[in-house]
C-alpha positions as CSV (number, residue, x, y, z in Angstrom):
1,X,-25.3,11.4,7.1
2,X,-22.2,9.9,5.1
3,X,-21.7,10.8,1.6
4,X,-19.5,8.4,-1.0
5,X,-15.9,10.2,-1.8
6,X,-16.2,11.3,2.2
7,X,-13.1,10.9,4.5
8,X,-13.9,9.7,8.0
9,X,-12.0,8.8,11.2
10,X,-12.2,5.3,12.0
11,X,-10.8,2.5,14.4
12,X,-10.0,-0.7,13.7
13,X,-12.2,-3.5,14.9
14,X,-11.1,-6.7,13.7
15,X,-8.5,-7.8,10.9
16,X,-9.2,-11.2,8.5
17,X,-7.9,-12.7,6.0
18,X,-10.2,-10.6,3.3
19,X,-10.0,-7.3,5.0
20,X,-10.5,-5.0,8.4
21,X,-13.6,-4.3,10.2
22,X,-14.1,-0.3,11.7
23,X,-16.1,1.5,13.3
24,X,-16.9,5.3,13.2
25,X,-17.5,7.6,16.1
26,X,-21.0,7.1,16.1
27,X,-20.5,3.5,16.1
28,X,-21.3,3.1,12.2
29,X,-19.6,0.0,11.2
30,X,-18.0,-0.5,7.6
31,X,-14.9,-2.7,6.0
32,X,-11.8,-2.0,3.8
33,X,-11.7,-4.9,1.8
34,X,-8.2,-6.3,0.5
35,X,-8.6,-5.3,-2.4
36,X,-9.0,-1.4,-1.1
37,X,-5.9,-1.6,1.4
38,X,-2.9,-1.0,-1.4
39,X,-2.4,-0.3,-5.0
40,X,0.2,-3.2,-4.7
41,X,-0.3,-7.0,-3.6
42,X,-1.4,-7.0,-0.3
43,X,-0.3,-10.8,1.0
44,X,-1.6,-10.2,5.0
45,X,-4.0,-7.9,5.9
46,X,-2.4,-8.2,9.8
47,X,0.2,-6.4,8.4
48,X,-1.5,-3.2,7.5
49,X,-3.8,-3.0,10.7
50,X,-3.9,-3.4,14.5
51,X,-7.0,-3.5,16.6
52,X,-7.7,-0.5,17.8
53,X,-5.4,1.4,15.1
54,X,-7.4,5.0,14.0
55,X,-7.3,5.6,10.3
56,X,-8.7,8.0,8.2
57,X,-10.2,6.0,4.9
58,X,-12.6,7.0,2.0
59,X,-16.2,6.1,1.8
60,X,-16.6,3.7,-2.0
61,X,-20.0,2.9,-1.4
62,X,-22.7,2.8,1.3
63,X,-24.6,-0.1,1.7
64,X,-28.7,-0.9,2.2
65,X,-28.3,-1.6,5.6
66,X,-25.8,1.7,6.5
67,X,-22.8,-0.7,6.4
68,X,-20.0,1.7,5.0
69,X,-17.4,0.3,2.2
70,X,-14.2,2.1,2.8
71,X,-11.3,2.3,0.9
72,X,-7.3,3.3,2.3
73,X,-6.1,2.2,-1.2
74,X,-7.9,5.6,-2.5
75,X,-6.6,8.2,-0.5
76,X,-2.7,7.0,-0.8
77,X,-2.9,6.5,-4.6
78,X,-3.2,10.2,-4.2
79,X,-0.2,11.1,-1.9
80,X,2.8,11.8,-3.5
81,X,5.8,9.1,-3.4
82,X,2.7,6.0,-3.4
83,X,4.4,5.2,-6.7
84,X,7.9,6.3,-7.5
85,X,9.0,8.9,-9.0
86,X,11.7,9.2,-11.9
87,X,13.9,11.2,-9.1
88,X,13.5,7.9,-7.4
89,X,14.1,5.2,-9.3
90,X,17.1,7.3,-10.2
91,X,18.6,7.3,-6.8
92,X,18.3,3.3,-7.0
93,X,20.1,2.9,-10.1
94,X,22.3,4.7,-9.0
95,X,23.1,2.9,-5.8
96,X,22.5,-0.6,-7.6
97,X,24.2,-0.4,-10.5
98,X,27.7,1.4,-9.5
99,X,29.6,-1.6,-7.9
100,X,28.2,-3.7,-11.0
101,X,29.4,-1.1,-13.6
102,X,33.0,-1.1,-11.7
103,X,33.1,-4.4,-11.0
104,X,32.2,-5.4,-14.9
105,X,35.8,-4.6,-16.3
106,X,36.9,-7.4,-14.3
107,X,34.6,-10.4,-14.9
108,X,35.2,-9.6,-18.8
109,X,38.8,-10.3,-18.2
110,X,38.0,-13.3,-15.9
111,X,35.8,-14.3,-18.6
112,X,37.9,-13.9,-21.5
113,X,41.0,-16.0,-19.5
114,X,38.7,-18.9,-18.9
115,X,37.6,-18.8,-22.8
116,X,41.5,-19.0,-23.7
């Protein structure tokens, strides 16, 4: 019935401390594991999920017993602005490093008058 690199609608059941527990439609049960969550450090998995939340996740792997292994990790590293772009990190040096670059002239002079 499910096939691995499948995307499925599912609900959240439960969140721990290693992951959240879903459930499928047809009541198919299955986990997204901490690891499979974000492509960055993922400190609380209560902050990614709510009980009863609908996602739509990828299936990694199936397991003996049907259990599905599901991954949200591997359909965002696929959606553009997951990682930034040049354009971005652009935009933020701009913004960050203006006052610094204006302000620079006078902290050398500061500088140099407490050296005298």
């Amino acid at each position: 019935m499910y096939k691995v690199g499948q995307l499925i609608p599912v609900t959240v059941t439960g969140v721990r401390p290693y992951g959240a527990f879903v459930r499928t439609d047809d009541n198919t049960s299955g986990l997204i594991h901490i690891s499979e969550i974000s492509e960055f450090y993922v400190r609380d998995v209560g902050m990614f999920f709510n009980r009863g939340e609908k996602l739509v996740v990828k299936i990694i792997d199936i397991e003996e017993n049907g259990q599905l292994r599901l991954s949200l990790k591997a359909i965002q590293s696929n959606r553009k602005g997951a990682i930034p772009s040049k354009r971005d990190i652009s935009a933020i040096n701009h913004i960050g490093f203006d006052s610094l670059r204006e302000k620079l002239p006078a902290w050398i002079k500061q500088a140099e008058k407490e050296n005298r």
